[in-house]
N, CA, C and O atoms as a MOPAC input file, in Angstrom:
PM7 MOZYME 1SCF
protein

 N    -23.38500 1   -26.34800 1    11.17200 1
 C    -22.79300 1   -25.30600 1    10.34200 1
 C    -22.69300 1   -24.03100 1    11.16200 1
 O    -23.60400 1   -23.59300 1    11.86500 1
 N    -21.18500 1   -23.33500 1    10.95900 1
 C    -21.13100 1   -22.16700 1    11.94500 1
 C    -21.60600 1   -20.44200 1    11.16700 1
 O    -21.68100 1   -20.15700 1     9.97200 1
 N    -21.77300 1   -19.84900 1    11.98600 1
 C    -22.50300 1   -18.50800 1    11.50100 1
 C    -21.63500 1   -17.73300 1    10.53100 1
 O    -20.61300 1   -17.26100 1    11.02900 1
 N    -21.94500 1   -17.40400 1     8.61900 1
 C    -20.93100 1   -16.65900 1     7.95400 1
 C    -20.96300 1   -15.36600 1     7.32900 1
 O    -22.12700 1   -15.18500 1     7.68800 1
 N    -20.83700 1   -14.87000 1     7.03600 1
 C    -20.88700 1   -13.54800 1     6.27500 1
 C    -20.26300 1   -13.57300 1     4.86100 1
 O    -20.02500 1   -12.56400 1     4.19700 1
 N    -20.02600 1   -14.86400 1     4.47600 1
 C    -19.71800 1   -15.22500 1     3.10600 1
 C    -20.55200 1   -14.70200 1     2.28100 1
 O    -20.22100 1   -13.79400 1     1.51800 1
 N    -22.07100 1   -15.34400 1     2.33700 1
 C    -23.27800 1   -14.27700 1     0.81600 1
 C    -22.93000 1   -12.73600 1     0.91500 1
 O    -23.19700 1   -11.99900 1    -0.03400 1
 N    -22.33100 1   -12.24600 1     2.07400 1
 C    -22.59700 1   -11.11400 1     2.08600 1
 C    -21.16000 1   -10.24600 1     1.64400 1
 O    -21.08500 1    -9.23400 1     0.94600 1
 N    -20.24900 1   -10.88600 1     2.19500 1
 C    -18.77500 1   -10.47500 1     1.50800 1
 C    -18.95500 1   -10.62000 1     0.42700 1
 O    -18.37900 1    -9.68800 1    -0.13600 1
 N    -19.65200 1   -11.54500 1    -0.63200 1
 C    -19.10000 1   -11.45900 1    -1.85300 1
 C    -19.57000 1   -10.54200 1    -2.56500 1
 O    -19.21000 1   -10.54100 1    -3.74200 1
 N    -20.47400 1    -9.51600 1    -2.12200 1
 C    -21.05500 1    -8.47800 1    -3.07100 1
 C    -20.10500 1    -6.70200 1    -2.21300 1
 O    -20.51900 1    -5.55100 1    -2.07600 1
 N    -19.06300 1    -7.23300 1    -1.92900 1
 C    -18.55900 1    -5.81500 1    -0.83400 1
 C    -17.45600 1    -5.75200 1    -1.94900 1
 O    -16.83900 1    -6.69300 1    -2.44800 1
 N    -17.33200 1    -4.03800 1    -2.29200 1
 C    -16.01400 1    -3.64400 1    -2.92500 1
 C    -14.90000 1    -3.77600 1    -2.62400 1
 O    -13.82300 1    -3.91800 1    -3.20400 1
 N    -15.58900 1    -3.66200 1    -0.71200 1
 C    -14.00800 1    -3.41700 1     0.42500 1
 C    -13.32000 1    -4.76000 1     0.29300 1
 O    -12.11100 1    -4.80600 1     0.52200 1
 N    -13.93800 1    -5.79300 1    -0.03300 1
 C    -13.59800 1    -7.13000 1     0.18400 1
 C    -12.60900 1    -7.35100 1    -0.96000 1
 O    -13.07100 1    -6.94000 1    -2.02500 1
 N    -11.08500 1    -8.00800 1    -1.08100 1
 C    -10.46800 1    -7.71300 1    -2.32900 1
 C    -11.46600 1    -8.96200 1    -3.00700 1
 O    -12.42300 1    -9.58900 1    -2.55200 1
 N    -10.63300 1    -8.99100 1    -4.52200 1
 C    -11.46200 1    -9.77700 1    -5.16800 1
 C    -10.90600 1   -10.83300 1    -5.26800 1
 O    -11.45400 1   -11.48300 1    -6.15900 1
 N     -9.83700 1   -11.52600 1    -4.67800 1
 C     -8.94500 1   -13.21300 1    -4.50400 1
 C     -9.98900 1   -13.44900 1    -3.73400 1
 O    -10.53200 1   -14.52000 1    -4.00600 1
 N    -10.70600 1   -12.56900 1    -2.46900 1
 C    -11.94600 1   -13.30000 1    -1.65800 1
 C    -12.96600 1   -13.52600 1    -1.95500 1
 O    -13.76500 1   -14.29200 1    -1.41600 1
 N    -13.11800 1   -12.70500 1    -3.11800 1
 C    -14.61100 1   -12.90500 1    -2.82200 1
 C    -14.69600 1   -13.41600 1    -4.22500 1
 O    -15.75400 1   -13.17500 1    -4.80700 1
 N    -13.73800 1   -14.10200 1    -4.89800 1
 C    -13.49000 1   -15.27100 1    -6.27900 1
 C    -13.64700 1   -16.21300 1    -5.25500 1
 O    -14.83200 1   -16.54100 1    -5.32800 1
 N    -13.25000 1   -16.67800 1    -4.56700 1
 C    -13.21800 1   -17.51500 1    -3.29700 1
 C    -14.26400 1   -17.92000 1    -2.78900 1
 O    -14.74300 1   -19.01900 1    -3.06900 1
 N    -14.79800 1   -17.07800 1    -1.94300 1
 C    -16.15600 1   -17.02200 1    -1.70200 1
 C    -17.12200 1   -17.44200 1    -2.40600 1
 O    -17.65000 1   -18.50100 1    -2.06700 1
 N    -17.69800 1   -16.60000 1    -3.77700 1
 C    -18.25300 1   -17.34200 1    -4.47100 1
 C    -18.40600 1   -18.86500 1    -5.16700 1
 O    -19.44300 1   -19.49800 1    -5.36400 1
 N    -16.94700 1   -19.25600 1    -5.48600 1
 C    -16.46400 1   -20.49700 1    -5.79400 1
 C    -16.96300 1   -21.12700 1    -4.33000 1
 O    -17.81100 1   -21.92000 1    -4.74000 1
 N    -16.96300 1   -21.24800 1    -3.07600 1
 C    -17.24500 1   -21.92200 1    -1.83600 1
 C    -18.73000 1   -22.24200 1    -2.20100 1
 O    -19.22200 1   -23.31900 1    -2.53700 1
 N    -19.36400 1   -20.89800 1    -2.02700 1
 C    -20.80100 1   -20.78200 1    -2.05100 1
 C    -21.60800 1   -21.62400 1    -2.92600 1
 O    -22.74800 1   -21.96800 1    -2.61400 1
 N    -20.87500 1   -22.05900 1    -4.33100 1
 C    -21.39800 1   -23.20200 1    -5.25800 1
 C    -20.74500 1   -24.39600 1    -5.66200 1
 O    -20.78500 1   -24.89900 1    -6.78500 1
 N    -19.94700 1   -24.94200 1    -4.34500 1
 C    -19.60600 1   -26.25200 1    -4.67600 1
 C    -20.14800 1   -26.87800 1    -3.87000 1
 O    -21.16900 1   -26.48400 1    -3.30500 1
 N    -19.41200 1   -28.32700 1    -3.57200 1
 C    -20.34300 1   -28.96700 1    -2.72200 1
 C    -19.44200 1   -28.90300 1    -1.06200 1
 O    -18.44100 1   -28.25000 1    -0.76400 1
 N    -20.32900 1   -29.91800 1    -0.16200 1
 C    -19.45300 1   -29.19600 1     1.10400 1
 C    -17.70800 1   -29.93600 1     1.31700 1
 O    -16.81000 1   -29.41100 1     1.97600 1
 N    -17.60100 1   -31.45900 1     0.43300 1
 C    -16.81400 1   -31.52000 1     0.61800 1
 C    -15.31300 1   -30.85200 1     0.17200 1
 O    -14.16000 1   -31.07900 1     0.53800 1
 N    -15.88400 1   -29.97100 1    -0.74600 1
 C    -14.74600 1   -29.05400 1    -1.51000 1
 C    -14.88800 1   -27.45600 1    -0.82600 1
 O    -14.04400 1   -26.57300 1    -0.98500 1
 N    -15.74800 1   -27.36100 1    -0.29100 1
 C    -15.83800 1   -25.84200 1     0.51100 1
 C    -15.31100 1   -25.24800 1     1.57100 1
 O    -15.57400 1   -24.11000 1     1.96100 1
 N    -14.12300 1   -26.45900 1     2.32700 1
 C    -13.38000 1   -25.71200 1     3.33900 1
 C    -12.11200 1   -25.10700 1     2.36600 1
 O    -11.75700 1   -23.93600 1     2.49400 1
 N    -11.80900 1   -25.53900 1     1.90300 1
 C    -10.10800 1   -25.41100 1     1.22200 1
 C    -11.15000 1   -23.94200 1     0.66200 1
 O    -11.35700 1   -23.25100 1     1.65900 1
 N    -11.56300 1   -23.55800 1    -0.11500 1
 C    -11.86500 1   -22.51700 1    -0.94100 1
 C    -12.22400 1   -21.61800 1     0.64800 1
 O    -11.37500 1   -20.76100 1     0.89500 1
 N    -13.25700 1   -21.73000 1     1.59400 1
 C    -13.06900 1   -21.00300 1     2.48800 1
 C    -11.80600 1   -20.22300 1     3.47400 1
 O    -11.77400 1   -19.19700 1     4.15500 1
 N    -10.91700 1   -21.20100 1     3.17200 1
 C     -9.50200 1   -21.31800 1     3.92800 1
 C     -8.55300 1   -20.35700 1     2.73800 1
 O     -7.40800 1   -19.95600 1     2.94400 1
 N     -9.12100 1   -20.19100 1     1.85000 1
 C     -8.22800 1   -19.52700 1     0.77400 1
 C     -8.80600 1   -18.40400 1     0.65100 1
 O     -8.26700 1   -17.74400 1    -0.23700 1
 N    -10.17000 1   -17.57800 1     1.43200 1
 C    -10.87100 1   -16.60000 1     1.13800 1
 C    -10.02600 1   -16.04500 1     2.54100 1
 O     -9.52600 1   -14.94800 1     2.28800 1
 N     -9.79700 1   -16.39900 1     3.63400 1
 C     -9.33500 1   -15.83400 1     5.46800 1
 C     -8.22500 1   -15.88500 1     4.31200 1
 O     -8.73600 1   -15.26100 1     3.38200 1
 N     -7.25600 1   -16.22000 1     4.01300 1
 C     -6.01000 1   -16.39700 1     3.56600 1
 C     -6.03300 1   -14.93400 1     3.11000 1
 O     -5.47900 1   -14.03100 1     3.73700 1
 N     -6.83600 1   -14.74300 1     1.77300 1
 C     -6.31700 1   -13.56900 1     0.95500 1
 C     -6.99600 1   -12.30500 1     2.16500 1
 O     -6.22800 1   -11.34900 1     2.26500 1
 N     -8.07900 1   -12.20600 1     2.91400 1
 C     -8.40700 1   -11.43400 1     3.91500 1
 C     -7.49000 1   -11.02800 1     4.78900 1
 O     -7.04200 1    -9.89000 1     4.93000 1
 N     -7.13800 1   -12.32600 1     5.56500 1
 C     -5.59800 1   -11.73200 1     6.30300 1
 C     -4.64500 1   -10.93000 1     5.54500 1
 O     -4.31600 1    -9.77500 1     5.81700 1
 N     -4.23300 1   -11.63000 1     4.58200 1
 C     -3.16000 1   -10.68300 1     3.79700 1
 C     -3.17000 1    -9.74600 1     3.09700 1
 O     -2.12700 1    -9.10900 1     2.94800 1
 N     -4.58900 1    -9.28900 1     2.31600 1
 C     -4.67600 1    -8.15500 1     1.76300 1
 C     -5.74700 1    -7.11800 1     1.96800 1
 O     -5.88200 1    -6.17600 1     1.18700 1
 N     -6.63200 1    -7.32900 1     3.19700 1
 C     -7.27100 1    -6.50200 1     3.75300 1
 C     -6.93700 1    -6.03900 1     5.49300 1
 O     -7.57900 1    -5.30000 1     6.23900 1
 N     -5.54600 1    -6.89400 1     5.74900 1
 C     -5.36800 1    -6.49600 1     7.49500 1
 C     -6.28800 1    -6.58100 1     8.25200 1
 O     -6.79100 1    -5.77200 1     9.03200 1
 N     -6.60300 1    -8.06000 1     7.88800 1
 C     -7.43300 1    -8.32900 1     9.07700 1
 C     -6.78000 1    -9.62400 1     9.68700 1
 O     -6.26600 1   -10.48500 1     8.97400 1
 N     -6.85300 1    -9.72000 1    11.45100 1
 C     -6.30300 1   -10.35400 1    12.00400 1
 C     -6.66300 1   -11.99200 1    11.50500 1
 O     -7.60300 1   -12.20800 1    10.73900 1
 N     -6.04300 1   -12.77800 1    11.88800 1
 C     -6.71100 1   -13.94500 1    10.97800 1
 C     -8.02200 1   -14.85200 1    12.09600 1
 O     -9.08400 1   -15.40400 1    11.80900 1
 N     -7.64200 1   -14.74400 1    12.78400 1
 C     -9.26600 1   -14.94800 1    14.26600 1
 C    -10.23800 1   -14.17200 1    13.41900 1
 O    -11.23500 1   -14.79300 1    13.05100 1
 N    -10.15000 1   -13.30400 1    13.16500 1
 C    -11.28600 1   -12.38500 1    12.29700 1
 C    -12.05300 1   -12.93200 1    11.25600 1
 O    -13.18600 1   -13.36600 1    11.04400 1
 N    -10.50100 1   -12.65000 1    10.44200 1
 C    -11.21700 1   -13.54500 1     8.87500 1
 C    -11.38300 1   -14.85600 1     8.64900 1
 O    -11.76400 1   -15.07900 1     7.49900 1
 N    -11.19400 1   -16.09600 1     9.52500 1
 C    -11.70000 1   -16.95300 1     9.65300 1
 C    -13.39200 1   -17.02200 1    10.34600 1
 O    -14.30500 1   -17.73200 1     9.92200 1
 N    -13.42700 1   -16.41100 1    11.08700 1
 C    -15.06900 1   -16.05100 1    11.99400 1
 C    -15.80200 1   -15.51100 1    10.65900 1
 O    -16.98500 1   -15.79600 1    10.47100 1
 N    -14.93400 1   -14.57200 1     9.55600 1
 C    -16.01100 1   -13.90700 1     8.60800 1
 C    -16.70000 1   -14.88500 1     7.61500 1
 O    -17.77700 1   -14.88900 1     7.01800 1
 N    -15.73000 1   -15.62900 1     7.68400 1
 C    -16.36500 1   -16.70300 1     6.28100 1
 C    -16.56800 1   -17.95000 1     6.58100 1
 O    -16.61100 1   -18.90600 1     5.80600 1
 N    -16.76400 1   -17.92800 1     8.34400 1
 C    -17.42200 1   -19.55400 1     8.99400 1
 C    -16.65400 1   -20.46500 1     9.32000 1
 O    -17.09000 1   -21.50100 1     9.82100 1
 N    -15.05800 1   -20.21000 1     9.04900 1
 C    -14.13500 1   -21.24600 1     9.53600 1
 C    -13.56500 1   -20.79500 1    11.11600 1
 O    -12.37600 1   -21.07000 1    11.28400 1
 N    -14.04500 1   -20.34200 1    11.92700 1
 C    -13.82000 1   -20.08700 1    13.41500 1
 C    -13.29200 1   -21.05900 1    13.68700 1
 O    -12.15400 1   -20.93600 1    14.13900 1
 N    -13.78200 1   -22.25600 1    13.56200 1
 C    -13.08000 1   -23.38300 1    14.26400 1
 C    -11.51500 1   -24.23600 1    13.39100 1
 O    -10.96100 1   -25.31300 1    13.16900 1
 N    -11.47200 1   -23.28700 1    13.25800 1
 C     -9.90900 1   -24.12000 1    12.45700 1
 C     -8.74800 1   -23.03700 1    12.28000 1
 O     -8.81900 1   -22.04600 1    11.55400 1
 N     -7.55800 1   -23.44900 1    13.16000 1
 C     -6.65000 1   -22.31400 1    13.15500 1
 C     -5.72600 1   -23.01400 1    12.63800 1
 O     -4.71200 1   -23.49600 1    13.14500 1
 N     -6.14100 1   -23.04900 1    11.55900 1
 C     -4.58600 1   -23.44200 1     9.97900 1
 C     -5.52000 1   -22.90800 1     8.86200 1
 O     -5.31700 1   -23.15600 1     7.67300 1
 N     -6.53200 1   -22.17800 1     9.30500 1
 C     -6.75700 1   -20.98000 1     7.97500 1
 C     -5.99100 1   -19.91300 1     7.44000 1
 O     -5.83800 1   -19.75800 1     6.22900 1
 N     -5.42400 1   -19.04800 1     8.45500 1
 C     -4.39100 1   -18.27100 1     7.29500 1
 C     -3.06900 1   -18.84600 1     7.51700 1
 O     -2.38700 1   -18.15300 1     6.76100 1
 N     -2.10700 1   -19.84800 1     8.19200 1
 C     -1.08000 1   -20.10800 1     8.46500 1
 C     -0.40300 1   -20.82500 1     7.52700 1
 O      0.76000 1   -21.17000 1     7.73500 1

């Protein structure tokens, strides 16, 4: 498992709230349903907080997969 900042995004104002609905929903399912909800948290990050998507994939543990915001 790679290093996330998911528990911690989901309590941030700055963070919109499509992510961190996201996030939370990740945080309590099981693992085989927790990439798609992770992949949909970089998604709304890239697009509504301007963050590069290398970024917001590293923030919420999907580093290794570049078809997270694409």
């Amino acid at each position: 498992m790679s290093f996330t900042m998911a528990p911690l995004l989901v309590h941030s104002v700055h963070v919109p709230a499509g992510a961190r609905s996201a996030l939370r929903a990740a945080l309590a399912t099981s693992p085989e349903n927790r990439r798609a909800l992770l992949t949909s948290a970089a998604r709304v990050l890239y697009a509504e907080a301007g963050l590069d998507c290398a970024d917001a994939r590293e923030l919420v543990g999907l580093a290794d997969d570049d078809s997270a915001c694409g």
